[in-house]
C-alpha positions as CSV (number, residue, x, y, z in Angstrom):
1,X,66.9,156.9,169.8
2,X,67.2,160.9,170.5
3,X,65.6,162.5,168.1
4,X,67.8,164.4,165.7
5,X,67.9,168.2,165.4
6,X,67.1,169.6,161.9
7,X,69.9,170.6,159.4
8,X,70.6,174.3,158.9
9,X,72.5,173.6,156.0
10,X,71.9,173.5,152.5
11,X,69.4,171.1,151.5
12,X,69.9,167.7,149.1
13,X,68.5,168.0,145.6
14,X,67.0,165.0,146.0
15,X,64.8,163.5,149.1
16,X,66.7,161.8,152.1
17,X,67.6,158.1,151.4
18,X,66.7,159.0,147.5
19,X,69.4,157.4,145.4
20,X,71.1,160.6,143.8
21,X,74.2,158.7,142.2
22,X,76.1,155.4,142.0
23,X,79.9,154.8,141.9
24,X,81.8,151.8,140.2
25,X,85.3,150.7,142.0
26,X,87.5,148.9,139.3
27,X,90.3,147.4,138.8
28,X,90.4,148.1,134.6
29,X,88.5,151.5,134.4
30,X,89.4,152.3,131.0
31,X,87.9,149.0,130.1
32,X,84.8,149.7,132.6
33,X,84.2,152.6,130.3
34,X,84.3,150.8,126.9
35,X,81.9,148.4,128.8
36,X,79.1,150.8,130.3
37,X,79.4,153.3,127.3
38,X,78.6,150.6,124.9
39,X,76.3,149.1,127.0
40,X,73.9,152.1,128.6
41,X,75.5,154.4,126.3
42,X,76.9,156.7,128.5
43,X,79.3,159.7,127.6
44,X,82.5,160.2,130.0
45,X,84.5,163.4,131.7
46,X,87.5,162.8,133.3
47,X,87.7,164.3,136.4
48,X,90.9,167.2,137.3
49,X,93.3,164.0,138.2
50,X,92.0,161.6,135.7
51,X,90.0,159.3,138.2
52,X,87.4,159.1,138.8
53,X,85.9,159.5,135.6
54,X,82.0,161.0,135.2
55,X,79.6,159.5,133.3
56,X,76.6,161.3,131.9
57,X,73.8,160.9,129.7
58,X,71.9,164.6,128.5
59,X,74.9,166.3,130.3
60,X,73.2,165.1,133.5
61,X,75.6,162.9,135.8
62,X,74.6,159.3,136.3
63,X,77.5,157.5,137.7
64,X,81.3,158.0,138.3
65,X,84.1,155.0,137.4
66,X,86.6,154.6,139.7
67,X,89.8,152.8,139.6
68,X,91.1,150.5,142.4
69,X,94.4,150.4,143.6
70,X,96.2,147.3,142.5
71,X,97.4,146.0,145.9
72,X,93.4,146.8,147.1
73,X,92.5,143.3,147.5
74,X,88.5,144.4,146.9
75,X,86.2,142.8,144.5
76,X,84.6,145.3,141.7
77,X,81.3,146.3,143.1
78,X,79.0,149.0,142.7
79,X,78.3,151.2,145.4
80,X,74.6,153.3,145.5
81,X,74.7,156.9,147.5
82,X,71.8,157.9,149.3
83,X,71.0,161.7,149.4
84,X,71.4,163.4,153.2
85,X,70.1,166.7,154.2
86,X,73.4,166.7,156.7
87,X,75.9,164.1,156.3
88,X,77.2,164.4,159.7
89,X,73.9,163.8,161.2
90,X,73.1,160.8,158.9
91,X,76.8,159.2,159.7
92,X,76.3,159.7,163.9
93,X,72.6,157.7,162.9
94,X,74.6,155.4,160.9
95,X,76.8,154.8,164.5
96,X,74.0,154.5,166.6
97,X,71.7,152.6,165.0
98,X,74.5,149.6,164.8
99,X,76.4,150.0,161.4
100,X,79.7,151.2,160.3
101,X,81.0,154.7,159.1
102,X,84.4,153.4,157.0
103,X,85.2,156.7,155.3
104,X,84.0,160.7,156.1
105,X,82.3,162.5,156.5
106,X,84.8,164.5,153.9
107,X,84.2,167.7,152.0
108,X,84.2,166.5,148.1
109,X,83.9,170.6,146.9
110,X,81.0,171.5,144.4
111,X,79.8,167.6,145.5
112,X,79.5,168.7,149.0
113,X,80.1,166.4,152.4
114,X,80.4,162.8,151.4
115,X,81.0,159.5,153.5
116,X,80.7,155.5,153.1
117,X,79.0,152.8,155.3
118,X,78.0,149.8,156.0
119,X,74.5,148.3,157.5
120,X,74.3,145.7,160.6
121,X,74.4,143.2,157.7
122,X,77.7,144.7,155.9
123,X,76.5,146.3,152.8
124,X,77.9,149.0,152.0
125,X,76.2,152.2,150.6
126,X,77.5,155.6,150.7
127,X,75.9,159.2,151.1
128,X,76.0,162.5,150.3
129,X,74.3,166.5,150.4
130,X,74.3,167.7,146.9
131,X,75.7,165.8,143.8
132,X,77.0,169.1,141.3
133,X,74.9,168.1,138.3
134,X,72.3,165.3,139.3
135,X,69.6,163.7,137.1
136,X,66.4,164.5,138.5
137,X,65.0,162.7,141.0
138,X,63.0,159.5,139.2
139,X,64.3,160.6,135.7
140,X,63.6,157.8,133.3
141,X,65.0,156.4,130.0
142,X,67.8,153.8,128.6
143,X,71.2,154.4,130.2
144,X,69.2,156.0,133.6
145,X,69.1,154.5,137.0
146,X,66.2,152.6,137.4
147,X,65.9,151.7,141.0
148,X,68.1,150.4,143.6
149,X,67.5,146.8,145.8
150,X,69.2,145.9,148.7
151,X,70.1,142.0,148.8
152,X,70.3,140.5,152.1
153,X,69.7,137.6,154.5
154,X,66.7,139.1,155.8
155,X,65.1,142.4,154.8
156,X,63.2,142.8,158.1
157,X,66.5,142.9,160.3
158,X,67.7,146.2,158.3
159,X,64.3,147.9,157.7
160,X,64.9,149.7,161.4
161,X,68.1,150.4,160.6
162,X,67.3,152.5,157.6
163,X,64.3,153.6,158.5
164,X,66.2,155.5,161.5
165,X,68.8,156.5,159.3
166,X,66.8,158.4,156.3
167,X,63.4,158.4,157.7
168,X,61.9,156.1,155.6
169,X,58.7,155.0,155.7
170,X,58.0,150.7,155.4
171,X,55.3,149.6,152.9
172,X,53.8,146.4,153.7
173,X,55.6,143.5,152.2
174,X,54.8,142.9,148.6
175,X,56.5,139.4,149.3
176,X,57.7,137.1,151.9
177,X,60.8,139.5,152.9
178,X,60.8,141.9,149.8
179,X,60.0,145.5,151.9
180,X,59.9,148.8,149.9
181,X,60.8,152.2,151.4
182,X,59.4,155.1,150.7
183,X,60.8,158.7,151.0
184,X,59.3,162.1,150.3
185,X,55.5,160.0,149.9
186,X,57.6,157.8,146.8
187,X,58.8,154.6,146.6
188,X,62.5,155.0,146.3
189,X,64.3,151.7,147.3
190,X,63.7,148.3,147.6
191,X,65.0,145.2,150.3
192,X,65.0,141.8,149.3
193,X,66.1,139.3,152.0
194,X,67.3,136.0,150.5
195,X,68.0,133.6,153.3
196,X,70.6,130.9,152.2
197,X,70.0,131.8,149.0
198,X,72.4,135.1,149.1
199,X,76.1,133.7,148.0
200,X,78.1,133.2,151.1
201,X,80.9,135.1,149.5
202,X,79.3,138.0,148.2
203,X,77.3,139.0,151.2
204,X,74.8,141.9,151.8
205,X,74.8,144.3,148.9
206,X,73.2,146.7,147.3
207,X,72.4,146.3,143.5
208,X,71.8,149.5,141.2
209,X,69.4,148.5,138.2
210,X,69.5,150.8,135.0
211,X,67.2,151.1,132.3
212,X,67.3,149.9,129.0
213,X,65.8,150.1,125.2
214,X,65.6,146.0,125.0
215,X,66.3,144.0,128.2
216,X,67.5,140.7,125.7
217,X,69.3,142.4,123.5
218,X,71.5,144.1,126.2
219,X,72.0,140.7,127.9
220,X,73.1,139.1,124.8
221,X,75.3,142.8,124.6
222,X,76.7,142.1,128.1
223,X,77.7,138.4,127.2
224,X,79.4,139.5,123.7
225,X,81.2,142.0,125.7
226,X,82.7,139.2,128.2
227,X,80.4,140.4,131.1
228,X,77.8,137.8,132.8
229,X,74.4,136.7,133.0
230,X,73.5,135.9,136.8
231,X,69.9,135.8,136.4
232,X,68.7,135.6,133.2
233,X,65.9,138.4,131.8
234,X,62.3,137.3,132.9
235,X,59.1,139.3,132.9
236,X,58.1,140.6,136.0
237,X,55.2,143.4,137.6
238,X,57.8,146.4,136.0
239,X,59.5,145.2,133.1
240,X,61.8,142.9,131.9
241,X,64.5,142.4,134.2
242,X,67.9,140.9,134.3
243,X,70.8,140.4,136.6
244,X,74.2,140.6,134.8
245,X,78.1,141.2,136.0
246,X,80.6,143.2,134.0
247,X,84.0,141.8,132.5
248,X,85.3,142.6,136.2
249,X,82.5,140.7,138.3
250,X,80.6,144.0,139.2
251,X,77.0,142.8,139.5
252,X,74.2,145.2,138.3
253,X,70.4,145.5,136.9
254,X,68.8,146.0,133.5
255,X,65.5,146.2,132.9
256,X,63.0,147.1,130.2
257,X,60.2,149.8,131.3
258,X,60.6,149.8,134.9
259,X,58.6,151.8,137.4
260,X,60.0,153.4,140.5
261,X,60.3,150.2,142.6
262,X,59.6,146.5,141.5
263,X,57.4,144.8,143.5
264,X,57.9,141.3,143.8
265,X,54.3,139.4,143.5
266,X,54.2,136.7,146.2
């Protein structure tokens, strides 16, 4: 791969391939928000149309809700966004390196240049220069992002792929298939390759986990509020995790006093 020439632009707050934000597509937003406020007790700002709505926590912007057009024919999925130094560059990486660009690179104002994509695998992720009012990078408490994990048939067949697309660098395997990637000398996302195990009809994905006061008692939260449990909470080397959908099948994380990026223990 030619090597890429450095952006003269305005930098990212945030390290490239850092998740700086995450964005729900819905088809019952107003329900989506009774859900997550209740849930990671988020506080919402409707945007200058309505939709998408922002939700923040501290006045710091966390996530935005997004509703889906009803003919849409898309399942309700959360979609992580990777910080870029130059979006441009990062989606002409995205090309080459064998995935899809499937919207942008677009100008989204005080948000800067924005576009979605997908890996070789098909999940999709999106990516962007400067979120307006990001939490910091690695910020930490209930409600927060936690980390982000990319579930796939095989973490080792996407590891070049993103590793020529942000820079990353490849820690050893902490687990048969479960890489981490680090940016800016941090760990700052995880891959998980499942094999058969990965649900046919979901496919590739990426899964944003957020932090939380009591990793049962939001689980037993999630369920009274008609959302899932997919994998129940367990113990693990960061915290107590869980795997739960919302009343609209959107899959995400919770976990009890997480570090940066779990490490599966073989």
């Amino acid at each position: 791969m030619t090597e890429a020439p450095e952006s003269a632009g305005p930098r990212a707050p945030h390290a490239p391939g850092t998740p700086c934000w995450v964005s729900l597509m819905t088809r019952a937003a107003d329900a989506a928000e009774e859900f997550y406020g209740a849930v990671l007790g988020w506080e919402f700002r409707a945007g200058p149309l309505g939709r998408p709505v922002r939700a923040s926590l501290g006045g710091r912007e966390v996530a935005v809700i997004n509703q889906l057009p009803a003919d849409a024919g898309l399942s309700a999925a959360w979609t992580p966004y990777l910080a870029s130094d130059d979006v441009d560059l990062t989606a002409e990486r995205v090309r080459l390196s064998g995935g899809t660009v499937a919207v942008g690179p677009l100008d989204a104002g005080e948000n800067g240049r924005v576009a979605v994509a997908a890996d070789p695998s098909g999940a999709v992720f999106g990516f962007c220069t400067a979120w307006a009012h990001p939490a910091p990078a690695g910020a930490r408490g209930p409600g927060m992002p936690a980390w982000t994990e990319l579930r796939t048939v095989s973490a080792v067949r996407v590891t070049t792929f993103y590793a020529r697309v942000f820079g990353y660098e490849a820690e050893p395997p902490s687990a048969p298939d479960h890489i981490t990637l680090r940016s800016g000398g941090r760990p700052v996302v995880a891959l998980r390759g499942m094999g058969h195990a990965l649900p046919r009809a979901l496919g590739a994905h990426w899964l944003p986990h957020f932090e939380v006061a009591d990793t049962d008692a939001t689980v037993r939260q999630v369920l009274e509020l008609g959302g899932r449990v997919l994998e129940p909470a367990h113990d693990g080397p960061y915290g107590r995790v869980a795997t739960v959908a919302d009343p609209q099948g959107a899959r995400f994380g919770v976990a009890r006093r997480v570090g940066t990026v779990p490490r599966p223990r073989g």
